[in-house]
C-alpha positions, 0 to 999 in steps of 0.5 A, spaced: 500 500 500 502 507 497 503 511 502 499 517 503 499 523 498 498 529 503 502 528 509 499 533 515 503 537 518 502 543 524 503 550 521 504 547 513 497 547 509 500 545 503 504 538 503 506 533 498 509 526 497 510 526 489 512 519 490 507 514 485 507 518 479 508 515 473 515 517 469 515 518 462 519 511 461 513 508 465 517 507 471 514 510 478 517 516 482 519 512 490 515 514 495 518 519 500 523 521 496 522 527 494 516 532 499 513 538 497 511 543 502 509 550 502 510 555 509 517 552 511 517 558 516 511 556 520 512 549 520 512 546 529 518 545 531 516 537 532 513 536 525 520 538 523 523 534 529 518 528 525 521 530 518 528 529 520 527 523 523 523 520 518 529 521 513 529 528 512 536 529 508 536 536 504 531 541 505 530 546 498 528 553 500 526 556 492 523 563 495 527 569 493 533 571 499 529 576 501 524 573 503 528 567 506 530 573 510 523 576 512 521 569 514 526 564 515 525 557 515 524 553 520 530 548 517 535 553 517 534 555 525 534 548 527 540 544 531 539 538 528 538 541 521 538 537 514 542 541 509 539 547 507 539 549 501 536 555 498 535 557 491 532 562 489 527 559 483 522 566 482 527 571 481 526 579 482 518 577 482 516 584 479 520 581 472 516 575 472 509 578 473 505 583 475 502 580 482 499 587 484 492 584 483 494 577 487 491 575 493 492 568 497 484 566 495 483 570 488 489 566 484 485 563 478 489 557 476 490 559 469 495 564 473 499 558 477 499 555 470 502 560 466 506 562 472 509 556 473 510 554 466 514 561 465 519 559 471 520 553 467 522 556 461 526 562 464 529 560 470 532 552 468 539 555 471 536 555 477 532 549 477 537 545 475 
């Protein structure tokens, strides 16, 4: 039985195991090798004591410097941290997109689409 796709954690809303996806070779992707998750700042100090129980290895923080310094993560602070990485995947926000119009609830998916297919195209250095 596959583990479970959401994996809930204090102070994360958004936290995936991409884990089971199928490959372009028809292969599958391993379970609980790679965790996606949004809120690394506000993550509970025991759900991350859990993560780095659990395996943890590498933590890869992709927002801007900036604001990786307003609001570190919870990773970074920890004693008993995995490596941190942080790489700046987004870049100078104002030059992939006018975000004066974005709040939290009112993203229209067709916004995430073109968003992050533009990351795709115009930051490989980064993603790599």
């Amino acid at each position: 039985m596959a583990p479970a796709r959401l994996i809930k954690l204090k102070g994360a809303f958004n936290v995936r195991d991409l884990g089971g996806y199928e490959t372009r070779n028809g292969r599958r992707t391993q379970w609980r090798r790679f965790i996606r998750a949004d809120c690394l700042d506000k993550i509970n100090v025991d759900e991350l004591a859990s993560l780095i129980d659990g395996g943890l290895k590498t933590v890869i923080d992709l927002r801007s410097a900036r604001e990786n310094g307003e609001q570190p993560s919870a990773y970074r602070q920890s004693t008993s941290s995995p490596r941190f990485l942080n790489v700046d995947l987004i870049g100078d926000p104002l030059l992939v997109t006018d975000q004066s119009q974005w709040t939290q609830p009112r993203r229209p998916p067709q916004r995430y689409l073109a968003l992050y297919s533009g990351w795709l195209d115009d930051r490989q250095e980064s993603i790599r």
